[in-house]
C-alpha positions in Angstrom: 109.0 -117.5 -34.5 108.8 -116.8 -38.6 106.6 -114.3 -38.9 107.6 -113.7 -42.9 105.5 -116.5 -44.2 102.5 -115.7 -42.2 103.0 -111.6 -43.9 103.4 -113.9 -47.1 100.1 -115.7 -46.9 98.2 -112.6 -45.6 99.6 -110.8 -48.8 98.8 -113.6 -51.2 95.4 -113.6 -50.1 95.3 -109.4 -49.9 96.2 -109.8 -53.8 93.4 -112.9 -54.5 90.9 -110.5 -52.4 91.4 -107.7 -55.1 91.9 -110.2 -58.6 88.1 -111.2 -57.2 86.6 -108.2 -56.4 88.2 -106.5 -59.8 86.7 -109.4 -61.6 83.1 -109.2 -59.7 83.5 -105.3 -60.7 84.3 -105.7 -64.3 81.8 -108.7 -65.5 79.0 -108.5 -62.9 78.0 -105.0 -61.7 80.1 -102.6 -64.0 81.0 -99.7 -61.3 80.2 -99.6 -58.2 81.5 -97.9 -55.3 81.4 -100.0 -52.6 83.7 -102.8 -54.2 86.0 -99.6 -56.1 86.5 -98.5 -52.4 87.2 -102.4 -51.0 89.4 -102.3 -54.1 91.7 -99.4 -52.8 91.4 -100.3 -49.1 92.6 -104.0 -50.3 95.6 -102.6 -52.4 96.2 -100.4 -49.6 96.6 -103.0 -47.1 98.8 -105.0 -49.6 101.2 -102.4 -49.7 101.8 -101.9 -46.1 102.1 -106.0 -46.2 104.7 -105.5 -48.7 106.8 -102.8 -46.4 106.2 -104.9 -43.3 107.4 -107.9 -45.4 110.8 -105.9 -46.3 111.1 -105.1 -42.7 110.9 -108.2 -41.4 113.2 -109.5 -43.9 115.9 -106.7 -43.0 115.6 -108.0 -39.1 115.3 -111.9 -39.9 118.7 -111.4 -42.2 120.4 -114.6 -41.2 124.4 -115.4 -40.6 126.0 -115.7 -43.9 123.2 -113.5 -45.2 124.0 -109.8 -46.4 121.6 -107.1 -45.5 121.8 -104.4 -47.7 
């Protein structure tokens, strides 16, 4: 099983999660700190997605593929 383009999907909807909840911050309610914290929890999770992405990468490195 490919588990790289279900990290990819989960990542692509980590980043759409935090485009919306910047733009809900910035035109509707100005600052608040219930969507500022959502904000870094969301950017949080997209950077572990982003290191579990590499990971899997480095252990899905098929023949004829170098892994550096």
């Amino acid at each position: 099983m490919r588990i790289i383009p279900f990290v990819n999907s989960l990542l692509i909807v980590c980043f759409l999660a935090v485009i919306a909840s910047m733009t809900i911050m910035l035109t509707r309610t100005g600052y608040n700190d219930r969507v500022s914290h959502s904000c870094f929890i969301l950017h949080a999770a997209a950077g572990f997605l982003l290191l579990a992405r590499a990971a899997f990468k480095q252990d899905e490195g098929g023949e004829g593929e170098e892994v550096l």
